[in-house]
Each structure stands twice: as C-alpha cells, then as structure tokens.
C-alpha positions in Angstrom: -58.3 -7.4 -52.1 -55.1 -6.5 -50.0 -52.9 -7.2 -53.1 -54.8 -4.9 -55.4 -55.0 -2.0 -52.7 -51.5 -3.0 -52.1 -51.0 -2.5 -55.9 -52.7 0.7 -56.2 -50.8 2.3 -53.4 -47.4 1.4 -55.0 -48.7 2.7 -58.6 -49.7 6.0 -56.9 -46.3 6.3 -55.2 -44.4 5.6 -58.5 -46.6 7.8 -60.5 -45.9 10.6 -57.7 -41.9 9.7 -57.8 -42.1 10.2 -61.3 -44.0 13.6 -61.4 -41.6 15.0 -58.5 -38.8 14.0 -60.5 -40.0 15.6 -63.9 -40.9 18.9 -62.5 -37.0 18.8 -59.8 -35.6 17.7 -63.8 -37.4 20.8 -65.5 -36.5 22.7 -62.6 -33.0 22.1 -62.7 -32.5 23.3 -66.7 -34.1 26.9 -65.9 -32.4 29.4 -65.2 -32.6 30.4 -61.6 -34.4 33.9 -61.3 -32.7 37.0 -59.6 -35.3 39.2 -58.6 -34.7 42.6 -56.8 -36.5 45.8 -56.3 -35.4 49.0 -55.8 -38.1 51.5 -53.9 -37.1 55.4 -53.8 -38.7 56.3 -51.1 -38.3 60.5 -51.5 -41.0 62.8 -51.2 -43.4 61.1 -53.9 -44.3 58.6 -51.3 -46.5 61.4 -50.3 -48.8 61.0 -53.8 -51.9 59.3 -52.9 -51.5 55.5 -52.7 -48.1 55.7 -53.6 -46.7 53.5 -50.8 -49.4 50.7 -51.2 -49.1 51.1 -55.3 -45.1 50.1 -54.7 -45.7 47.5 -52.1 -48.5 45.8 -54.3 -46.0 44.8 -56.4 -43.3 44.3 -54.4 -45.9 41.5 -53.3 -46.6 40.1 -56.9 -43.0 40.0 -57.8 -42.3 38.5 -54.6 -45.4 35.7 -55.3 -43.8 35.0 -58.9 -40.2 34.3 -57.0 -42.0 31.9 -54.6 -43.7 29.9 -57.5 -40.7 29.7 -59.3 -38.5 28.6 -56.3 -41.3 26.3 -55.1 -41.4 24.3 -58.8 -40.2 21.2 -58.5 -38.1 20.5 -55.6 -37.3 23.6 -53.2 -34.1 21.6 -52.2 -32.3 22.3 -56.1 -33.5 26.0 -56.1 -31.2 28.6 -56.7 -33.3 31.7 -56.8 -32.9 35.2 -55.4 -35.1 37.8 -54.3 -34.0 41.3 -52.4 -35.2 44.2 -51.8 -33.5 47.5 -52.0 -34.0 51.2 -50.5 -31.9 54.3 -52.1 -30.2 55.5 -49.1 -31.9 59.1 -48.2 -30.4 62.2 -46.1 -31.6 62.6 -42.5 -34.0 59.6 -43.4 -34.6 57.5 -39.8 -35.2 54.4 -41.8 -33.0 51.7 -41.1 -32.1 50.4 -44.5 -29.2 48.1 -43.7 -32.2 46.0 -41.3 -35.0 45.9 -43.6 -32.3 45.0 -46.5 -31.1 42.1 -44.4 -34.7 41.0 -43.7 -36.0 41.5 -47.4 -33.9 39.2 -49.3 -33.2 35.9 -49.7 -30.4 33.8 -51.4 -31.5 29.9 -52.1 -28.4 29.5 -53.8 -26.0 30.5 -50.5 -27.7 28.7 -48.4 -27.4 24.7 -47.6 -29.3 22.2 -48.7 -30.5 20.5 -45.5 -31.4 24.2 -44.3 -33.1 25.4 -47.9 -36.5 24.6 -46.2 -37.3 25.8 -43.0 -35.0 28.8 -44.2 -37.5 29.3 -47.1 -40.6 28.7 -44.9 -39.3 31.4 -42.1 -38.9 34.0 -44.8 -42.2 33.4 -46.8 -43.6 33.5 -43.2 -41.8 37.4 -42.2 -41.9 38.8 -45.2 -45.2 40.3 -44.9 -44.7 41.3 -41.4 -41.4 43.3 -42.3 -43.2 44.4 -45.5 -46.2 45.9 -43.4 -43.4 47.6 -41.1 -41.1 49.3 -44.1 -44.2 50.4 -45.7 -45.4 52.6 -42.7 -42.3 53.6 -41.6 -41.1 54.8 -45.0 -43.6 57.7 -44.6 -41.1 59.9 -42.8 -43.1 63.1 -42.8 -46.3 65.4 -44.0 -44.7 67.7 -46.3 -42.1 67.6 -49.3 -39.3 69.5 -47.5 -39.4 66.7 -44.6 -37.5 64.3 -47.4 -34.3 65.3 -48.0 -34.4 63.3 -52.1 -32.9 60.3 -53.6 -29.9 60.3 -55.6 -30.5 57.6 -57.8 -27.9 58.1 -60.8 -25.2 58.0 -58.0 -27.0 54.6 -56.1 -27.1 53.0 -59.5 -23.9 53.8 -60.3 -22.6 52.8 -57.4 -24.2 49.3 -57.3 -25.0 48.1 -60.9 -23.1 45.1 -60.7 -25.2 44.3 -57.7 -27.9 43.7 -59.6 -26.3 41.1 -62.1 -25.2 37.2 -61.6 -24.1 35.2 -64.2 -26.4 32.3 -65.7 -29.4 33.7 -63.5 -32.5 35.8 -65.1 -31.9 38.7 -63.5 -35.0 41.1 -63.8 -34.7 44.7 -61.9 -38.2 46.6 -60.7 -37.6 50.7 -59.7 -40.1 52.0 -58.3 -39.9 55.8 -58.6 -41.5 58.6 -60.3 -38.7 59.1 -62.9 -36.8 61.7 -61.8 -33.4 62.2 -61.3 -33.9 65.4 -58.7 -31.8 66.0 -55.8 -32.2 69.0 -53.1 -28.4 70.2 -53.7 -28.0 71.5 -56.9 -24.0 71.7 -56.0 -24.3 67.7 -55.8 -25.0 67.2 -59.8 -22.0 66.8 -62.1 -22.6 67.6 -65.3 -20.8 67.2 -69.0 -22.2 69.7 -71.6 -25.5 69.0 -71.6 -25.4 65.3 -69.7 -26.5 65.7 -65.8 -26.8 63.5 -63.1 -30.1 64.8 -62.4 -33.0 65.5 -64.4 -32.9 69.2 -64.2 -32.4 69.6 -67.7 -36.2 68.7 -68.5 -37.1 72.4 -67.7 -35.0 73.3 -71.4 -37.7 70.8 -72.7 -40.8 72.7 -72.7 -42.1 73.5 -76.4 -44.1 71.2 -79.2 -40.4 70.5 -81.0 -39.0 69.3 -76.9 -37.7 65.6 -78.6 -36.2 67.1 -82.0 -34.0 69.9 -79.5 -33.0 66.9 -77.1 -32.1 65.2 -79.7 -30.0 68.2 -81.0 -28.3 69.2 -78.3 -27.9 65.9 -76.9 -29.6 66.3 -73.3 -29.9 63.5 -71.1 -28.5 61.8 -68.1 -24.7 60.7 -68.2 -24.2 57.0 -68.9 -23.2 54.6 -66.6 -21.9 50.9 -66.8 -24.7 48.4 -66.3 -24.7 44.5 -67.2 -26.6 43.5 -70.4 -28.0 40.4 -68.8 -30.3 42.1 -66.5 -34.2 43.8 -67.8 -35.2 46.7 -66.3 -38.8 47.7 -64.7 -39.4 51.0 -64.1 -42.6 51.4 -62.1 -44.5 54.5 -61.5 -43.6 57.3 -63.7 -45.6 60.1 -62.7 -45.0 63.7 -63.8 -44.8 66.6 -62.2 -46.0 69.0 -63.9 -49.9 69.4 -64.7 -49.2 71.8 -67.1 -47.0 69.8 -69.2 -49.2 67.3 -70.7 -46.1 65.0 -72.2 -44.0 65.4 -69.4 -44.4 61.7 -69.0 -43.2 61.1 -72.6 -40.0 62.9 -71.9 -39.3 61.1 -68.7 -39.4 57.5 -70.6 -37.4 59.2 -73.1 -34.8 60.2 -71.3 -34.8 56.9 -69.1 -34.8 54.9 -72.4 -31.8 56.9 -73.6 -30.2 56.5 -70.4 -30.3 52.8 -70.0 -30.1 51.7 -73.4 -26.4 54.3 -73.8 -25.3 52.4 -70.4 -25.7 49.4 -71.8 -28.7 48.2 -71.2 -30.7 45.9 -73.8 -34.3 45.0 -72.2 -36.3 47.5 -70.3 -40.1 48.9 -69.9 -42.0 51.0 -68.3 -45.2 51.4 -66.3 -47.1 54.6 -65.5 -48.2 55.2 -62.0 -52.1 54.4 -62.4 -54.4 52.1 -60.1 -52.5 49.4 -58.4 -54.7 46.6 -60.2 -53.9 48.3 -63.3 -49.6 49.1 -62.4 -49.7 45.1 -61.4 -51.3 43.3 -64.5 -48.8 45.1 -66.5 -45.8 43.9 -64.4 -47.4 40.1 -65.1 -47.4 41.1 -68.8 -44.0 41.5 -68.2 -43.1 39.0 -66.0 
C-alpha cells in the first residue's frame, strides 16, 4: 500500500513538473505585454461617473496584465504595466508619486525579487488607485481645471509608450478633445491645430466633405507603429450637435493614422459595464 501511495505521489509531482513547465515554455514564446494608461484628468472628470468609468478599466486592464504576467512562471515574466496622468496647470495632484506607484516593470527587475515585488504591487495598487481617484477631483466647477494639453504630452512622450518585441497596447482615457484654456498656447499650420478648436468650422450636414476639403485636423506627430491605441470615453460636447461624436473619432482617426499609427479604436463614454466589455473585445 505504501509503494502505490508512494507511486501516486511521484506521478502527481511529475504530471505537475510537466504542466508548470508547458505553460513557463508557452510563456516564454509570447510576447511580453506593455500596458499603459493615460487618464486626462481636466474638467470632464466632473461628468457624472466619469472618474469611476476611467478607473473601472484601469482595473480590467490592470486584471488582464496580472493574468498574463501570472501564466506560467512569474519568475520568466517580462511584462509592463504604468499608469500615466497629463500634467495639468495649478493641478495639486502629485503625478510624479502616483506615476512611481502605478507602474511596474517585470522585466527591470531581478529574478529572485520578481515575486514579492509582484505580490507588494498587486497588493497597493488598489489602495493607491482608491487615493488618485478621489484626489483627481480637484474642484466643483469647470474653471477650477486649468485643461490638458494632450497633443503636446503625446508629442512629448510617444516613444514612451513603445518597446521593442513587446505588445504594446495604449488606453486614453479622455473625452476627445484637444482643448486648452490659452488660445495663445496652440500652434497652428493652415488649417492643422494643436487643439481641436477647429471643430466649430464643422457644423453643417456636408461637415466631413469640407474637412476633407480644406484639410482640417490636428497636426501629426511621430508615434511607433508597434503600439494600438484605445481611446476611451469620447463624449461630446455639444447637445445640439448630434454627430459631434462622429467628428471627434474622425479627426482622432486621421490624427493617429497620419502620425503613424496602424491599430487603434474607440469607445464611447456609456455605462461602465458597457465602456469595459468593449475594452475585453479589444483586449
């Protein structure tokens, strides 16, 4: 009896080996995943929901990261995961600290620590999650957020974004718009802006036949082809303008397909439950 239970243990241990090694074997031949989120955090944080919309999926991306990482042996992973906040004027936010405690690079860090360092994150990154989230609501009314500049924060770190041989997969979350409170602060070539100020030319039935014509949009920048693009919670507005949301993807589509861009999508800003499903879909 001792030899067969003796037996039975050993069989389970090989058969366990074997599985562990399949799935660290698998593990090894994917590519790693580099996941990061950008959140503007201007005055649409004020829309109802908005904040717990954005951080509901920070939370489902961040899940898929885990399960990725987690496959196989967390020891071989190489994964990424950050998150990012467009820097904001007179905003008392402390980017640089929530950056720092947002992100995570399996890949920089050494094997013996890959572990506990992965355990200690999983286990503050809800804490430091809860905190951003109520702390990003820096005021009551529209004129207490100064705006986002987000042509110039992409500009400025699209190679950020990008690491060679990774999946690297990029979530905005934002209403769309390129707006700024300084008009002086937009550069502009003929009728390509840094901002989306332009949108107000687009008003009539014929709006995508005279953008085309006169060539409005945002001015391209240099971004990697290797990375796909999510851009989360497009929202208009303008009640009024019933296909104001049409001509924000439009001009984002332009935008990041001209700057190099190959793979990108979009989600409308409806029910969380509804805004998640469709970045699974995605993912």
């Amino acid at each position: 009896m001792k030899n067969i239970i003796f037996l039975c243990s050993l069989a389970a241990l090989i058969f366990n080996l074997s599985i562990s090694k399949a799935y660290a074997e698998s593990n090894s031949k994917r590519k790693p995943v580099n996941y990061t989120v950008v959140l503007d955090l201007s005055d649409r944080v004020l829309n109802n929901d908005q904040l717990q919309k954005d951080f509901k999926l920070i939370r489902k991306l961040f899940r898929e990261f885990e399960t990725k990482a987690r496959r196989g042996l967390i020891l071989t992973s190489k994964d990424r995961f950050a998150v990012r906040i467009i820097p904001q004027k007179g905003s008392p936010l402390d980017i640089g600290s929530f950056e720092d405690q947002l992100q995570i690079n399996l890949d920089e860090i050494p094997v013996q620590n890959k572990n506990k360092r992965m355990e200690d994150f999983v286990a503050s990154f809800e804490k430091v999650l809860d905190r951003l989230e109520k702390q990003s609501l820096i005021g009551k009314e529209t004129n207490d957020f100064f705006g986002v500049d987000i042509w110039a924060y992409m500009n400025d770190n699209a190679d950020s974004f990008s690491k060679p041989g990774y999946k690297n997969l990029v979530l905005i979350a934002t209403d769309g718009y390129f707006d700024f409170e300084s008009r002086s602060h937009v550069m502009r070539t003929g009728n390509r802006y840094t901002s989306t100020q332009f949108m107000t030319e687009l008003t009539d039935h014929d709006w995508k036949e005279k953008a085309e014509a006169n060539d409005y949009g945002l001015i391209p920048i240099e971004l990697k082809a290797d990375i796909e693009w999510i851009v989360s919670g497009i929202s208009s507005k303008d009640e009024q303008d019933i296909l104001q949301n049409k001509k924000i993807i439009y001009i984002w589509e332009k935008w990041l397909r001209e700057s190099g861009a190959s793979k990108y999508h979009f989600i409308l800003n409806n029910s969380g439950t509804q805004m998640a499903s469709k970045l699974l879909a995605v993912l």
